[in-house]
DSSP file (Angstrom, degrees, kcal/mol; ACC not computed):
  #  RESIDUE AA STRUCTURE BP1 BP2  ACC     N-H-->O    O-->H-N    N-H-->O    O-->H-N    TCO  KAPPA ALPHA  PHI   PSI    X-CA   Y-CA   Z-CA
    1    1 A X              0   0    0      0, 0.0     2,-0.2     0, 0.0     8,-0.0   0.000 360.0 360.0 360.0 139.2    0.0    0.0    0.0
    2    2 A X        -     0   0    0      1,-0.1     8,-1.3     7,-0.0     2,-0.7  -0.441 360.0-144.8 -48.2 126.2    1.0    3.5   -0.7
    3    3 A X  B     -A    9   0A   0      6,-0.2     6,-0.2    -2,-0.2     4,-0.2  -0.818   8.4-132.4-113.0  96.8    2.0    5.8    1.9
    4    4 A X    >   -     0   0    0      4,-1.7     3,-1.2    -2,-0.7     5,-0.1   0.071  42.3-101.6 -32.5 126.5    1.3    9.7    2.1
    5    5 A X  T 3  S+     0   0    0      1,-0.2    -1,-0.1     2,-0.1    -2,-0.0   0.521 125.3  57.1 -49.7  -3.0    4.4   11.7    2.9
    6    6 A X  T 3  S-     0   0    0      2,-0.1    -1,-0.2     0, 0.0    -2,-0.1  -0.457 122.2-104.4-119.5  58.9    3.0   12.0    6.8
    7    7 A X  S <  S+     0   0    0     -3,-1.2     2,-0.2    -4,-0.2    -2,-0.1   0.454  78.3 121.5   4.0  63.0    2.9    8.0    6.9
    8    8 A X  S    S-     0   0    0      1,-0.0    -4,-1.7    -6,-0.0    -2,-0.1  -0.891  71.7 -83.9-113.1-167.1   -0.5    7.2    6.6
    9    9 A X  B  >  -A    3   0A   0     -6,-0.2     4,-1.1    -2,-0.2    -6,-0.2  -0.257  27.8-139.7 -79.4 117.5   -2.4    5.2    4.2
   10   10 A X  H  > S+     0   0    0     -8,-1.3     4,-1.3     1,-0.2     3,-0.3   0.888 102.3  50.8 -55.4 -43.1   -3.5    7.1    0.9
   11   11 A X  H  > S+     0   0    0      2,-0.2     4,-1.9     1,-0.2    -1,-0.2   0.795 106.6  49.9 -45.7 -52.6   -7.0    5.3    1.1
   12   12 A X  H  > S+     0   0    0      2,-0.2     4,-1.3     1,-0.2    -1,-0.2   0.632 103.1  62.0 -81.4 -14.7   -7.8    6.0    4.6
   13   13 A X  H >X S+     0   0    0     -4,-1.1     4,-1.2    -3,-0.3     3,-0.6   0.968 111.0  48.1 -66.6 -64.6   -6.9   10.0    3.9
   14   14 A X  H 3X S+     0   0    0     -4,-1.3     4,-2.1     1,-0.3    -2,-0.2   0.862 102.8  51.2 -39.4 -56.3   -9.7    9.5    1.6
   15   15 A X  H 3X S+     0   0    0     -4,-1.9     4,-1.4     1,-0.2    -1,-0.3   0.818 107.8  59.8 -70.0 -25.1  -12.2    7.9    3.6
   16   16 A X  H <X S+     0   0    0     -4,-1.3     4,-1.2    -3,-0.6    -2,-0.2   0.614 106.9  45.3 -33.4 -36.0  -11.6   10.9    6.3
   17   17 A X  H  X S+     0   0    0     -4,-1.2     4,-1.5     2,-0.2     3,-0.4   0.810 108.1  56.4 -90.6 -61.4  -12.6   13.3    4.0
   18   18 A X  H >< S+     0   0    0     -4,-2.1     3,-1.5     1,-0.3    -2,-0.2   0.455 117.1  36.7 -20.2 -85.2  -15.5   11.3    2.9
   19   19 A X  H >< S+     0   0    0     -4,-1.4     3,-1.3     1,-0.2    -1,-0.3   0.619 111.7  55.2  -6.5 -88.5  -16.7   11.2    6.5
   20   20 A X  H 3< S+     0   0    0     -4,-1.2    -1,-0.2    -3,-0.4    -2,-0.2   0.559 114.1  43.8-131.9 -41.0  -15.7   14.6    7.4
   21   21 A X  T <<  +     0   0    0     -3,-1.5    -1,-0.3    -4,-1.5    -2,-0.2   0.471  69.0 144.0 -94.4  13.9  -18.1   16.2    3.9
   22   22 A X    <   -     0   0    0     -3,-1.3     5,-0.1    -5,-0.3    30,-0.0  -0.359  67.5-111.1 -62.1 130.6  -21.4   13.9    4.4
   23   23 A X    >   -     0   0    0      1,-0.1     3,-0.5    28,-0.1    -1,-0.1  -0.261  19.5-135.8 -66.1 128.9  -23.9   16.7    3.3
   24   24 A X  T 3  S+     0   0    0      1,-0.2    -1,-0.1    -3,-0.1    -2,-0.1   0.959 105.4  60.6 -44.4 -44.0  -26.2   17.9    7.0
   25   25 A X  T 3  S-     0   0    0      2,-0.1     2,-0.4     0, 0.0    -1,-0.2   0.276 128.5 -70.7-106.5   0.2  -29.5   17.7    4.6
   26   26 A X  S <  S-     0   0    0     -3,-0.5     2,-0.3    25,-0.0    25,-0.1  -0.815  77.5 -20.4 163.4-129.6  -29.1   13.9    3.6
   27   27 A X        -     0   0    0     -2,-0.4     2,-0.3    -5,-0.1    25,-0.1  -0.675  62.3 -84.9-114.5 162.9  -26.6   11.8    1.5
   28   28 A X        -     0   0    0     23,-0.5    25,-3.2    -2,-0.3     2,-0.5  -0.548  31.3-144.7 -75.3 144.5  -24.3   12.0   -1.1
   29   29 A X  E     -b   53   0B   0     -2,-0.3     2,-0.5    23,-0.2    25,-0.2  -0.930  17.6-163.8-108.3 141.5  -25.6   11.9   -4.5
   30   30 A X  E     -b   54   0B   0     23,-1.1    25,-1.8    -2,-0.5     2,-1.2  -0.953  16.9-149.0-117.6 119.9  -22.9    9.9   -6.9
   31   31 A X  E     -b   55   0B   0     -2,-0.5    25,-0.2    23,-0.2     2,-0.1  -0.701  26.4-165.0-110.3 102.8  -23.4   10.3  -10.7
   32   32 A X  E     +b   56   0B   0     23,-2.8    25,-4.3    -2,-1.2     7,-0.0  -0.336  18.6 178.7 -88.7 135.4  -21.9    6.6  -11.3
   33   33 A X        -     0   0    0      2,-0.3    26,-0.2    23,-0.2    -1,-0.1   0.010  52.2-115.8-132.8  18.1  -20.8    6.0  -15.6
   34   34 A X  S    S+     0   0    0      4,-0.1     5,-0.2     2,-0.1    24,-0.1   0.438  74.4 135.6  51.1  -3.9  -19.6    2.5  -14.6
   35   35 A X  S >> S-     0   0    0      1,-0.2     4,-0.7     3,-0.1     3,-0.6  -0.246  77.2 -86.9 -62.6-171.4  -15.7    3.8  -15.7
   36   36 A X  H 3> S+     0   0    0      1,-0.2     4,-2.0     2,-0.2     5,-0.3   0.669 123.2  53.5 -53.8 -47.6  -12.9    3.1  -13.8
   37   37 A X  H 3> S+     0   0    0      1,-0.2     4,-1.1     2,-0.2    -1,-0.2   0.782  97.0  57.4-106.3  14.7  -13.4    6.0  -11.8
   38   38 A X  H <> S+     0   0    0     -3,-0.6     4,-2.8     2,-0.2    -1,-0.2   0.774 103.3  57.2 -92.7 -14.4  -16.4    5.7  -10.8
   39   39 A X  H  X S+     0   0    0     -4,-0.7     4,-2.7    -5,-0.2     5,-0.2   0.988 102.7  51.8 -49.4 -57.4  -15.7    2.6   -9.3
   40   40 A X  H  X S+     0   0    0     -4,-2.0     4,-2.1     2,-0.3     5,-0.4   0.896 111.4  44.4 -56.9 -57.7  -13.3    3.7   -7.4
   41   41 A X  H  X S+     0   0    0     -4,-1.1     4,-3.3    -5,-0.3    -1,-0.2   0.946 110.8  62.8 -16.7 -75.0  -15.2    6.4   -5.9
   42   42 A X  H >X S+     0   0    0     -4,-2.8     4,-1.4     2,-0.2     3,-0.6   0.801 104.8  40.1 -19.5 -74.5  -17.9    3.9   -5.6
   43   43 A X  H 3X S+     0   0    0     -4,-2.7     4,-1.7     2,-0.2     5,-0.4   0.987 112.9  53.9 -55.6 -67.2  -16.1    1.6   -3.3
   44   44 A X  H 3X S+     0   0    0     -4,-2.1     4,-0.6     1,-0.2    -2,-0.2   0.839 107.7  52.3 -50.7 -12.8  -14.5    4.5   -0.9
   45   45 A X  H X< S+     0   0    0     -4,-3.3     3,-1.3    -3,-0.6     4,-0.4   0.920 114.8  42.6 -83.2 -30.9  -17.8    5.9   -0.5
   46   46 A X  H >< S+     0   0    0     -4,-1.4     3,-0.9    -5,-0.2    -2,-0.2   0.942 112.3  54.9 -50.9 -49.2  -19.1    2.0    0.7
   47   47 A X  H 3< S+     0   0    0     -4,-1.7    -1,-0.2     1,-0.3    -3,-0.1   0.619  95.9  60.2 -80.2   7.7  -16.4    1.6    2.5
   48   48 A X  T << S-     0   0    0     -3,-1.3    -1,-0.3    -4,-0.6    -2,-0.2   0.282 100.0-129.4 -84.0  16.9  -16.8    5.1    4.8
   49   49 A X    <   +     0   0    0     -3,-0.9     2,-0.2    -4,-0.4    -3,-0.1   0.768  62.3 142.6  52.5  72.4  -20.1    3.4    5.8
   50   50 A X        -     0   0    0     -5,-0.3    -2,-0.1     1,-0.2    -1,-0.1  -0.934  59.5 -83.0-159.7 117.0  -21.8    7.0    4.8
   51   51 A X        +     0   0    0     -2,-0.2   -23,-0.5   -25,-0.1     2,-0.2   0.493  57.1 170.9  -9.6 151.1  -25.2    7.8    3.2
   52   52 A X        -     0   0    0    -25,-0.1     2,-0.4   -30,-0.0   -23,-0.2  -0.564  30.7-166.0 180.0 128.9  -25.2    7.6   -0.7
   53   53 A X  E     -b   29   0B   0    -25,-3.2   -23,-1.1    -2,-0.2     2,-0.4  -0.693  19.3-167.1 -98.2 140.1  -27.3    7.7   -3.5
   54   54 A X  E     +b   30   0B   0     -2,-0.4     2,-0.3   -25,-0.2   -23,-0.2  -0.651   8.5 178.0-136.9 107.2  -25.8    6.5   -6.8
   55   55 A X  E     -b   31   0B   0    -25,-1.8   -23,-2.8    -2,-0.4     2,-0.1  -0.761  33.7 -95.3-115.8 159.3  -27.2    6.9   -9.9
   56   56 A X  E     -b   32   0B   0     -2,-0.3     2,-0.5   -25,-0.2   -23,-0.2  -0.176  35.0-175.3 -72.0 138.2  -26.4    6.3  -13.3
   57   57 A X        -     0   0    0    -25,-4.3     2,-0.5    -2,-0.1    -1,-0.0  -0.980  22.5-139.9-143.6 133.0  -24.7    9.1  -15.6
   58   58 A X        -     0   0    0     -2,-0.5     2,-0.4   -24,-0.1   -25,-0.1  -0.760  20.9-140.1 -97.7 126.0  -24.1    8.7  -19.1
   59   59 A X        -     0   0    0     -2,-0.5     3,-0.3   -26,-0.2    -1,-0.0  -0.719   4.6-155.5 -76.4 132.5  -20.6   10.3  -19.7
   60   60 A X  S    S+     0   0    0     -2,-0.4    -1,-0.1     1,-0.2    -2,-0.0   0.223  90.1  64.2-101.5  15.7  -20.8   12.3  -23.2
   61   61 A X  S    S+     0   0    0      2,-0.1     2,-0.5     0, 0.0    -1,-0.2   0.622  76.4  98.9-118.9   6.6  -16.6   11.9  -23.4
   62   62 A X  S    S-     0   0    0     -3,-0.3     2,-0.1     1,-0.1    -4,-0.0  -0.751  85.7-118.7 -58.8 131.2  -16.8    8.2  -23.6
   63   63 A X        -     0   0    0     -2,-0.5     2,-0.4     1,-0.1    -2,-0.1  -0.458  23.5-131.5 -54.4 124.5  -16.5    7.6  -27.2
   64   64 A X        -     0   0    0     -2,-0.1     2,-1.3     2,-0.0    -1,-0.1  -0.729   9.9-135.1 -93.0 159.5  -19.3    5.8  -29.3
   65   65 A X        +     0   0    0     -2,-0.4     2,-0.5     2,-0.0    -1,-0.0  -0.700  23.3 179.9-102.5 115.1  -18.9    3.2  -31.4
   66   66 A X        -     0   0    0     -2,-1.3     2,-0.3     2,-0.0    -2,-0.0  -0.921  21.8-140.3-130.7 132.6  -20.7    3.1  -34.9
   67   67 A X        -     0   0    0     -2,-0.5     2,-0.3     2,-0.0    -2,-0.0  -0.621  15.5-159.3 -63.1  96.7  -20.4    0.7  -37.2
   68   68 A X              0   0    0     -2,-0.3    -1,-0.0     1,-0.2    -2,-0.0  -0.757 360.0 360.0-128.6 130.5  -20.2    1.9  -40.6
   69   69 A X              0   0    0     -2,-0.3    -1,-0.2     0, 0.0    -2,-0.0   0.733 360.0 360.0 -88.5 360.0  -21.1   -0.5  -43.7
């Protein structure tokens, strides 16, 4: 595991701020595009145990694919 230049855990610096920004008025809302980085997001919010909504958001810089005959 990776270490922060004031030796803790780059992943648990994360999950501190997660914690530390849970919205007064409710949860976090996550607009989830299935990449790579919304997983990761994804998983550090499960694992701060912390409200969360996640819904799906179609990213418009993903590239489509069309098939051309």
């Amino acid at each position: 595991m990776n270490l922060h230049i004031d030796g803790t855990q780059w992943d648990e610096q994360s999950l501190a701020a997660i914690r530390c920004y849970v919205p007064r008025d409710g949860e976090y809302e996550l607009a989830y595009s299935g990449g790579k980085d919304s997983d990761v997001i994804l998983d550090l919010v499960k694992r701060a145990g912390v409200p969360f909504l996640a819904r799906y958001n179609f990213s418009p810089i993903d590239p489509l694919f069309v098939e051309k005959a």
